[in-house]
N, C-alpha and C positions, 0 to 999 in steps of 0.2 A: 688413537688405538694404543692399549699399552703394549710396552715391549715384551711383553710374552708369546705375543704375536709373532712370527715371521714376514718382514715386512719386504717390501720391493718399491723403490721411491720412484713414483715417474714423474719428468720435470717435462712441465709444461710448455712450449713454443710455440704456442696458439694451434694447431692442428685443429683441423674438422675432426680429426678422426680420435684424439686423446681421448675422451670418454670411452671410446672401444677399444682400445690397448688395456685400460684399469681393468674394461667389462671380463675382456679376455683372461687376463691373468686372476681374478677373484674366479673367474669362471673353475678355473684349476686349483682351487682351493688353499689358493696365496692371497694375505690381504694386500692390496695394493694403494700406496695415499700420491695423490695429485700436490706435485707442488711447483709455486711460479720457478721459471728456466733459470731465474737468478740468484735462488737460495741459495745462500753463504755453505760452503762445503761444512763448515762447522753443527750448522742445522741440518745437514743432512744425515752427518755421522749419527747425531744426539738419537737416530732415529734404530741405529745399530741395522740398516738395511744390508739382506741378501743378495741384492739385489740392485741395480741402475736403468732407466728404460729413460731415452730420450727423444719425445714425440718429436713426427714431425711438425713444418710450420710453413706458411706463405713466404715468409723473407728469404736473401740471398746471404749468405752468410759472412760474402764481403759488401756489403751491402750499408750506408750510410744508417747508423741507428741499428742495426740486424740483433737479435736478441742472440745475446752469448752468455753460458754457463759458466761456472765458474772454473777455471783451468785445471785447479787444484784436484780436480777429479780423476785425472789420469794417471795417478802419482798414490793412489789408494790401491788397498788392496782387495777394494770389491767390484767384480763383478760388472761392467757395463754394455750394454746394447742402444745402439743409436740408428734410427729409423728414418732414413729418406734425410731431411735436412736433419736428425740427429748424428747420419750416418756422415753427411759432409759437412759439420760445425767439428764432429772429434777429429776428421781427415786434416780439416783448415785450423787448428788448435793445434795438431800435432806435427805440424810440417807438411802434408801435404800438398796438393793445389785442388781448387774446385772454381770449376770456369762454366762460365754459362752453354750449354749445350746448345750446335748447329740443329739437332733434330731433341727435340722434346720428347718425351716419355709421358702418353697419358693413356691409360686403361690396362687392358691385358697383354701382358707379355712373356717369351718363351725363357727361364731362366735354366741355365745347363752348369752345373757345377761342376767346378774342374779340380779338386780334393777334399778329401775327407774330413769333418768336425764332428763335432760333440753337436755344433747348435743343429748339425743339417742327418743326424742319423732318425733311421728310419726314410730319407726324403729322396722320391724318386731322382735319379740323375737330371733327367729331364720332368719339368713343371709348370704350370702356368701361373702366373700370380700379377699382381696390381699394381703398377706403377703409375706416379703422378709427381713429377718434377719437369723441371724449364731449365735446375743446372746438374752439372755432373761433377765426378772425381775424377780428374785428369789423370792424376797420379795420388797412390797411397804414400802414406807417412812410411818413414823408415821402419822396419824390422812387422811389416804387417802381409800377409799370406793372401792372395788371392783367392777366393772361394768359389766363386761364381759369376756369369756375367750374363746378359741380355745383349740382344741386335748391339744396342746403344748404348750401355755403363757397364761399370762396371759396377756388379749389384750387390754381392756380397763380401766383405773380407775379417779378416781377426788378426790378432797379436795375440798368439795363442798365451806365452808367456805372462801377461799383464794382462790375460781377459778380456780384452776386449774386442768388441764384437762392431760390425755398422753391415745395415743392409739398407739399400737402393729402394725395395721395393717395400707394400705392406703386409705385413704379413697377420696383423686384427681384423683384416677385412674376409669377408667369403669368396671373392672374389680369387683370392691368394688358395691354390689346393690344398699345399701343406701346411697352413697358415698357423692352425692351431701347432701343431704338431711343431712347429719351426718356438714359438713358443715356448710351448711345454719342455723343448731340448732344452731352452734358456734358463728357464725357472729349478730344474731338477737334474738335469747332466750337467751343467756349467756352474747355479749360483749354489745346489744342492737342496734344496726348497723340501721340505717333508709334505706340505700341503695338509696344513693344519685347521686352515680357516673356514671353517663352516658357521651356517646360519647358529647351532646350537652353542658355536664356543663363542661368536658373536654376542648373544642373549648374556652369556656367562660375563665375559670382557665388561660390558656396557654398564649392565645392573652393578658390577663392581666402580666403574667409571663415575659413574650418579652418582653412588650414593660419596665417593669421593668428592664431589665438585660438589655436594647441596648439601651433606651432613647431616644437621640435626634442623637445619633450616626447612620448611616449608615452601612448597611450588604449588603456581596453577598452570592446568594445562589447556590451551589451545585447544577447542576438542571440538570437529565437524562431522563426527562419525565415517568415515573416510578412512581407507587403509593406513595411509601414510600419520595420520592423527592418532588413531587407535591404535596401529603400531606403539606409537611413541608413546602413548599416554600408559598401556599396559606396563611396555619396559620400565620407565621410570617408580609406578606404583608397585612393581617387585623391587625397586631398587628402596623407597620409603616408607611405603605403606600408607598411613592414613595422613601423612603430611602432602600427600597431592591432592588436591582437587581439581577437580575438570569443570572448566568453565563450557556449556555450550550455550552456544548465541544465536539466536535467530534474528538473523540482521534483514530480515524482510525478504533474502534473494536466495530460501532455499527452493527446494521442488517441491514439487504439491504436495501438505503433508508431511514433509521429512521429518520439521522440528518433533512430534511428536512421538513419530516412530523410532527414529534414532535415539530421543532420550529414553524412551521405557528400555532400548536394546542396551543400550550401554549400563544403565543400573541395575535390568533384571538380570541379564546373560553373564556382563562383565563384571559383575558385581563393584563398577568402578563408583567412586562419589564425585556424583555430579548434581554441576548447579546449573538449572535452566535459567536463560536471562530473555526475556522478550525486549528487544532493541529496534524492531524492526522501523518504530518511528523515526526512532533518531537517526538511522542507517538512511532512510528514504530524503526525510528532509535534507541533512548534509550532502544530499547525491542532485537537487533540484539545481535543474541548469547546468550541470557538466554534463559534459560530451567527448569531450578527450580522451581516450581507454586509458592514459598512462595517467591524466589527473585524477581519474576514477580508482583507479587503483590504490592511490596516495591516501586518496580520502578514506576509504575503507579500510585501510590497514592504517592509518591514525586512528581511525573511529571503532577498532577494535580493541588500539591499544587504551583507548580513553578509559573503556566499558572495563576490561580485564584489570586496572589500577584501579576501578571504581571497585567491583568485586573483593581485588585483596584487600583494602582495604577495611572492608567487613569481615574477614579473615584475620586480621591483627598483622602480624608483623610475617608479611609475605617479602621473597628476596629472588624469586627464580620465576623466568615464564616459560614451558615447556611447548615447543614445536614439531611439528612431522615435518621439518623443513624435508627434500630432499634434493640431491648431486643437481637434475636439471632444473630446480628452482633456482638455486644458485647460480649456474653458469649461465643462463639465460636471463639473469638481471643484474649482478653485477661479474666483473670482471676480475676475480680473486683470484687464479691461478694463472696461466698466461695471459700474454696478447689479444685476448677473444672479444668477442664484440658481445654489448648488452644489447640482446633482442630486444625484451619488457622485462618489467620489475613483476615480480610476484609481492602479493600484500605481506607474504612473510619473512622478507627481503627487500627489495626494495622499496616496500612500503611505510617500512619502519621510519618513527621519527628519530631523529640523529640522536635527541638525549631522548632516554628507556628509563621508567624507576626499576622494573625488572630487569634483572641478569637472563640471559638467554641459554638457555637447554634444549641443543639438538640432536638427541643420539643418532638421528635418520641422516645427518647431514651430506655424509660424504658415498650415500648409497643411492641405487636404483630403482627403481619402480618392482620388478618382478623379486629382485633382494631383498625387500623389504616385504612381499608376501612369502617369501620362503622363513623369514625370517618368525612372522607371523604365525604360519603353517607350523615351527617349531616349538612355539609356543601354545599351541593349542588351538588356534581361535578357528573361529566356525566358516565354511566356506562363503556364508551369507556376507561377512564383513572381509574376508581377504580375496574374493573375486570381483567383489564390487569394482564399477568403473570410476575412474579418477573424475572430480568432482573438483574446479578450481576454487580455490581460495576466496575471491571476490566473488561467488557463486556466480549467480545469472547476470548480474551488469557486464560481465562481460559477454554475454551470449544477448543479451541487447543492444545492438548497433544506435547511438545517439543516445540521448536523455533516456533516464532510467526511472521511470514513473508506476506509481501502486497497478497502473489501470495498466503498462506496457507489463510489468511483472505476473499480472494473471494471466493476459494474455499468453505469455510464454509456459509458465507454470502448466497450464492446461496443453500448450500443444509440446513439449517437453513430457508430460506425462504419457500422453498418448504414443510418442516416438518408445519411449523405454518400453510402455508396455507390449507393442508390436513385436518391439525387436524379440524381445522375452518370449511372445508368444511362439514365435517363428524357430524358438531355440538357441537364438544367435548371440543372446547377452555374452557367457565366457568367452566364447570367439571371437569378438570385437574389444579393442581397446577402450573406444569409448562410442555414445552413439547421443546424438542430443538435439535439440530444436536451436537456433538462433533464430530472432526477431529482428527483424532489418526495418528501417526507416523510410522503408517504400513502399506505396501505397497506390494500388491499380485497379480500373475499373476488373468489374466482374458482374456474371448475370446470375442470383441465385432466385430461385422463386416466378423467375419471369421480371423480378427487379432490378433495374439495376444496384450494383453496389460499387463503395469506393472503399476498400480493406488492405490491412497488411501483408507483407508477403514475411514467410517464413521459410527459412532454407535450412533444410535436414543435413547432418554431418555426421559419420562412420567411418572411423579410420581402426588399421593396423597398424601396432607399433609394440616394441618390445620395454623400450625403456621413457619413449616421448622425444625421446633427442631428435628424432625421423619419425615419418608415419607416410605410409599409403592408404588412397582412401578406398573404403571397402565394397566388391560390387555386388550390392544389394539385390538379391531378387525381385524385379520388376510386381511380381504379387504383393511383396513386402510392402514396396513402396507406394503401391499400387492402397492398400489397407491405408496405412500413414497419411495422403494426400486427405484420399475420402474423408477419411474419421477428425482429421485437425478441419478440412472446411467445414465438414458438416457440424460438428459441435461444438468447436472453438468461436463464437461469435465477435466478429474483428477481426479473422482473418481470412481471407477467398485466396489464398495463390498460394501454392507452394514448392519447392524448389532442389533440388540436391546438388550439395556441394562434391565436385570431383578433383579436388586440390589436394597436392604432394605437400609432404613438410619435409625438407624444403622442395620448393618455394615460399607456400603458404607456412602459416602455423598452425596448430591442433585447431587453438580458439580463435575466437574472430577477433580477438580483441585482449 
């Protein structure tokens, strides 16, 4: 993001919850960039931040291996707030002590402030809010102010002098009352924050950003008809004009019908240049015999990269390949910011082969799902393509449990369409995140006609989720489901059984695979 921006740098220490600290703070119209806990203090200045926010993390901060920042941060004159183990790495860096806690802190808890700040005005004396720690602050570093405290810790303090801030508890969660608000003090009483950063200055930023990294060079773009694609592919074509091209690819594993509808959508409505590629053979074959979701995944994002080096090179002298990567593709396949664990690889991340003859263009990279439809929303596009549900990368293999065959992809194809159109019927598409068939690898008798039968089972899946990081699953009206069962037994032929998923993420994931 360039430095015109107001930026707020949060360093990463593996936290569940880091994603919703960035969410929070952009939420308030600051941009905010994720970066690993152990960025060189020099890269972080380069970034001229308002701002410091230090997630929290699983580790003990005395703790063998414990991720530590770099010291040099205490000794600046910007700005820092450190969060649960943020709040006890700056205590234990600065002289304090932090010792494993007799009684643990996990969920709600009564926090009662005992004087006045900048970070805590507006915030009732007494509050409820979220705590999730096994150690505590025994004792604060020299020249730091008590704030606040719970049963157990002591949960908030400052150094009003030097700015700096540490709280005990969460304050990104909902859980936390004044959460936001405890925030917003940080961002605009403390670091002084104007709240600049909107979806439109975003649009502005970006296209200026392009057309810096790609020049006079040519790109093709990644293009699935899909928010987070068409995002990107828009952005970039205000950034170049006619030096992008959109590649879309029908790699055999879209929905019934998509390849067709989405390419007329994108060239009549968006008036973007696209090139249709029917691959679907090559896509099917390369896929015979795997079973693996993560070798699946491999495959298909080689086997895109094959097809789109195939393409530019009909194009002449192509140098960039443009993605709707987005923040939870990312953090969910590989590990680029803190300590966090890789779920699965997504095909446009971890699917990549190691050497690329394309250069990679993500203007989506470090945003979220809904971000990225406001973003959209700003630029005009039509609700048909920015409310649409997210649509994975590897389309259906992954929504096919086992080997991925022409004859298992109709099957799906056909009770996938029927699931959409229900939902649709019922009114429920925008309200749900996502809603779709998977095809499972098990096969039960059933009596249709007075015969017996031996057929698939299919298991239905609807979830809520704001950004994909989490999701609960959605409770369908029993008529709904009731419509869904009937209509995939009765005219999906191959499959008699069907099923609904009622898995959390986490535990579960969105997709099956």
């Amino acid at each position: 993001m360039p430095l015109s921006h107001e930026t707020i740098v949060l360093l990463d220490f593996g936290a569940q919850y880091t994603q919703l600290i960035a969410r929070r703070v952009r939420e308030a119209h600051v941009y905010c960039e994720i970066l690993p806990f152990n960025t060189p203090l020099v890269d972080i200045l380069k970034r001229q931040p308002k701002g410091i926010i230090l997630s929290g993390g699983p580790a003990s901060v005395y703790g063998d291996g414990a991720p530590h920042s770099d010291s040099g941060l205490w000794n600046t004159t910007v700005p820092v707030l450190g969060i649960c183990y943020g709040f006890q790495l700056l205590a234990h860096q600065l002289g304090g002590r932090v010792e494993h806690a007799e009684k643990r802190e996990y969920g709600l808890a009564a926090l009662e402030l005992r004087r006045p700040s900048l970070l805590f005005d507006g915030v009732r004396e007494k509050s409820n809010v979220w705590m999730s720690h096994g150690d505590h602050i025994a004792e604060l570093p020299a020249g730091f102010e008590l704030l606040g405290t719970s049963s157990n810790s002591l949960a908030a303090a400052e150094h009003t002098q030097r700015k700096l801030f540490g709280l005990q508890f969460h304050p990104e969660v909902a859980h936390t009352e004044a959460g936001r608000r405890i925030i917003e003090n940080f961002l605009f009483n403390v670091c002084g924050c104007a709240g600049d950063w909107t979806p439109a200055s975003f649009v502005e930023q970006s296209v200026a950003r392009i057309r810096q990294q790609i020049g006079s060079g040519k790109a093709i773009c990644a293009l699935s008809g899909g928010v987070d694609s068409t995002v990107a592919a828009v952005l970039v074509d205000k950034a170049i004009g006619q030096n992008l091209t959109c590649i879309f690819v029908d790699n055999g594993l879209l929905r019934k019908n998509e390849f067709s509808k989405v390419l007329a959508n994108l060239r009549e409505r968006l008036k973007l240049k696209v090139t249709g590629v029917n691959a679907s053979a090559l896509f099917l074959t390369k896929l015979e015999g795997v079973i693996d979701p993560e070798r699946k995944r491999k495959v298909i994002g080689t086997t895109f990269i094959e097809v789109f080096d195939a393409e530019a090179q009909k194009l002449g002298q192509v140098d960039f390949l443009v993605q709707g990567t987005l923040y939870p593709d990312v953090i969910e396949s590989v590990s680029v910011k803190g300590p966090s664990a890789t779920i699965k690889s997504h095909h446009n991340v971890g699917g990549l082969p190691a050497k690329m003859k394309l250069k990679l263009v993500e203007p989506l990279r470090e945003l979220f799902k809904d971000e990225v439809r406001a973003i959209g929303r700003a630029m005009g596009l039509g609700d048909e393509i920015i409310s649409r549900q997210p649509f994975p990368g590897p389309g259906l293999a992954v929504r096919i449990v086992g080997e991925v065959t022409p004859g298992r992809v109709r099957l799906l194809q056909e009770a996938d369409d029927i699931v959409v159109s229900e939902i649709k019927s019922a009114g429920l598409y925008s309200q749900v995140w996502q809603s779709f068939a998977v095809l499972l690898p098990v096969r039960s008798v059933g009596v249709m006609g007075d015969e017996r039968s031996y057929d698939y089972t299919v298991a239905v899946r609807a979830v809520h989720s704001q950004d994909g990081m989490t999701a609960d699953w959605v409770k369908l009206p029993y008529e709904v489901l009731e419509r869904i069962s009937n209509r995939i037994v009765n005219e999906v032929k191959g499959i008699n059984r069907v099923v609904y998923d009622i898995s959390s993420k986490p535990p579960a994931t969105i997709e099956w695979e």
